[in-house]
N, C-alpha and C positions, 0 to 999 in steps of 0.2 A: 839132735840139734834143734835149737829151740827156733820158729819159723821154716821152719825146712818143709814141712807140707803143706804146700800152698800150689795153686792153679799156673802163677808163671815158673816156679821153679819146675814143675811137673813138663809143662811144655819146652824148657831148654830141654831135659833129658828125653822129650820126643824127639828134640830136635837133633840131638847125638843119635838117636837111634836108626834117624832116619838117615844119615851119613853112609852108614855100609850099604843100604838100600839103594839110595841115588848108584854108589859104585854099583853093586850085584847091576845094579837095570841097566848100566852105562856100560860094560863090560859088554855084557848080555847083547849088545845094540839094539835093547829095547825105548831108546832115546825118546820117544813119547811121553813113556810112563814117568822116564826121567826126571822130563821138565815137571811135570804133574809132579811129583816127590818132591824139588825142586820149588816148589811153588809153595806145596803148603809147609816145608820148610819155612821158605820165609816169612808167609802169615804167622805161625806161630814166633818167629824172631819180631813181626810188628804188632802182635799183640802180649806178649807177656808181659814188656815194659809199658804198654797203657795200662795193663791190669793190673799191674803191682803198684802205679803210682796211685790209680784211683781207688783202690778197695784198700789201700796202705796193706801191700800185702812185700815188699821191698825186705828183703833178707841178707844177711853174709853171704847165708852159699846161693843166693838168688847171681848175688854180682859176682861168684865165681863162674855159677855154671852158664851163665850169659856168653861172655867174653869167653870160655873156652868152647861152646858148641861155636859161634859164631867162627872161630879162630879155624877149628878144627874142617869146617864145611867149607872155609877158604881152599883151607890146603887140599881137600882133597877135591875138590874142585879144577886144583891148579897141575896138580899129577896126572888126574886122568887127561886132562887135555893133552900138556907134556908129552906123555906117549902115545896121547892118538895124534898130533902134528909129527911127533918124531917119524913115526913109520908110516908118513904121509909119502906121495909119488911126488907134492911139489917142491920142490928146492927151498921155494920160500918160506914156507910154512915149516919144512923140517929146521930150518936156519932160527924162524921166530919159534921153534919150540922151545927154545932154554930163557927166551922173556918170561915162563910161567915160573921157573924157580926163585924169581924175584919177591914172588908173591910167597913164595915157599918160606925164603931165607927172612921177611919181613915177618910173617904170622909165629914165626918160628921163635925168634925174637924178642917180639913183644910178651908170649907166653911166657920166656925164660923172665925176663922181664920181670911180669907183672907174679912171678911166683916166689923173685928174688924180694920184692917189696914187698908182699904179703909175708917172709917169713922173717920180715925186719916189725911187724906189724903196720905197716903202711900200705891204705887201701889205696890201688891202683886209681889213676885219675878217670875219669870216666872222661864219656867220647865227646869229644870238640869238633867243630865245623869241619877243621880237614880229616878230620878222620872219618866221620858222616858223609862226605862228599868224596872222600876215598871210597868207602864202603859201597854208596848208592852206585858211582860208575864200574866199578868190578862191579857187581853184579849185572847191571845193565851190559856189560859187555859178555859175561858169561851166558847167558841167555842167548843173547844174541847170537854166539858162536852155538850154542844147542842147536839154536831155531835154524840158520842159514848157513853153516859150515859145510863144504865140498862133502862130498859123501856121508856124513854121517847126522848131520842138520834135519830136523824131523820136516820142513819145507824146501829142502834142498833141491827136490825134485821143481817147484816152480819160482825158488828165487837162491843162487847161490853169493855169498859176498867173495866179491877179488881177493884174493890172497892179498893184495897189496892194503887193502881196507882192513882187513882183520889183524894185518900187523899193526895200521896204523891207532886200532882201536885200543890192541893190549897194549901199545907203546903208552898212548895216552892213559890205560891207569895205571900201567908202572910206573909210570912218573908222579902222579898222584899218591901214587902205596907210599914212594920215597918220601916224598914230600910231608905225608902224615905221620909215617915215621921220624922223619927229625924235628918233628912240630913236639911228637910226645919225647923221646928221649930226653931233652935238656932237662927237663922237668922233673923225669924217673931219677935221672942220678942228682940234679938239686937234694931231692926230697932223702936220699940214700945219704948224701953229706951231711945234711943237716941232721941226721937221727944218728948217723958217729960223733960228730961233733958234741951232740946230745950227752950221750952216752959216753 
């Protein structure tokens, strides 16, 4: 595929690879390493797209493997949690575990989505403010649950957040995820009419 080896497409597919990683370390209750995993994950998500814009290094499978590393590090971001609140001891925390499949069912979506348009030949829209501002608070809240979550929070031991805070934290980007999600939808099935109609 012609543009295919290039420096940010190179780093989405680190960035997939480091997916089973974060799980194996987060599993492991190696949560340190995690966030470190974790972290340069996302360096690599904020550098490919500076680097493909300024060396014009911007490909087809640059914007496929983008949008599905990015998708794919959601979800399993939002599982492992799932079932570490599930088989938590607090009542609340096992209650707000199934707020994570929200995140699930939204990532989930968008991918069917955005593969359904691709194989109408229609390049998926790329990402808009709510979608950016969806994106930046999940992760700032994900973190956050790494670093100060009851037992398993790599600071836990000198700062833990209330069960009552941390729901209120995923409430607020679930609400956000929603929100960005039917910012993009109207848009995906416009573009799907118009290309039957087309045709």
């Amino acid at each position: 595929m012609e543009g295919a080896m290039t420096i940010p497409n190179l780093l989405s597919v680190i960035r997939i690879i480091l997916i089973p990683v974060f799980l194996v370390l987060f599993l492991k209750g190696s949560y340190l390493a995690a966030v470190i995993v974790l972290g340069i994950s996302g360096l690599t998500d904020l550098f490919d797209g500076k680097i493909a814009r300024a060396f014009n290094q911007v490909s087809n499978l640059g914007k496929l493997l983008d949008p599905i590393a990015d998708k794919l590090t959601q979800i399993t971001l939002a599982i492992a949690y799932f079932f570490y609140f599930h088989a938590s001891d607090d009542a609340l925390l096992r209650g707000a575990s199934w707020l994570f499949w929200a995140f699930v069912l939204k990532e989930l979506l968008m991918l069917i989505g955005g593969v359904l348009l691709l194989t109408h030949d229609i390049t998926p829209q790329a990402a808009i403010m709510y979608g950016k501002v969806a994106t930046v608070a999940y992760y700032v809240v994900m973190i956050l649950l790494l670093l100060f979550s009851p037992g398993f929070g790599v600071f836990h031991n000198w700062f833990t957040l209330p069960s009552v805070a941390i729901i209120i934290l995923v409430l607020i980007s679930v609400v956000l995820t929603i929100i960005a999600f039917f910012a993009y939808a109207p848009d995906a099935v416009r573009q799907l009419r118009a290309k039957k109609n087309v045709q």
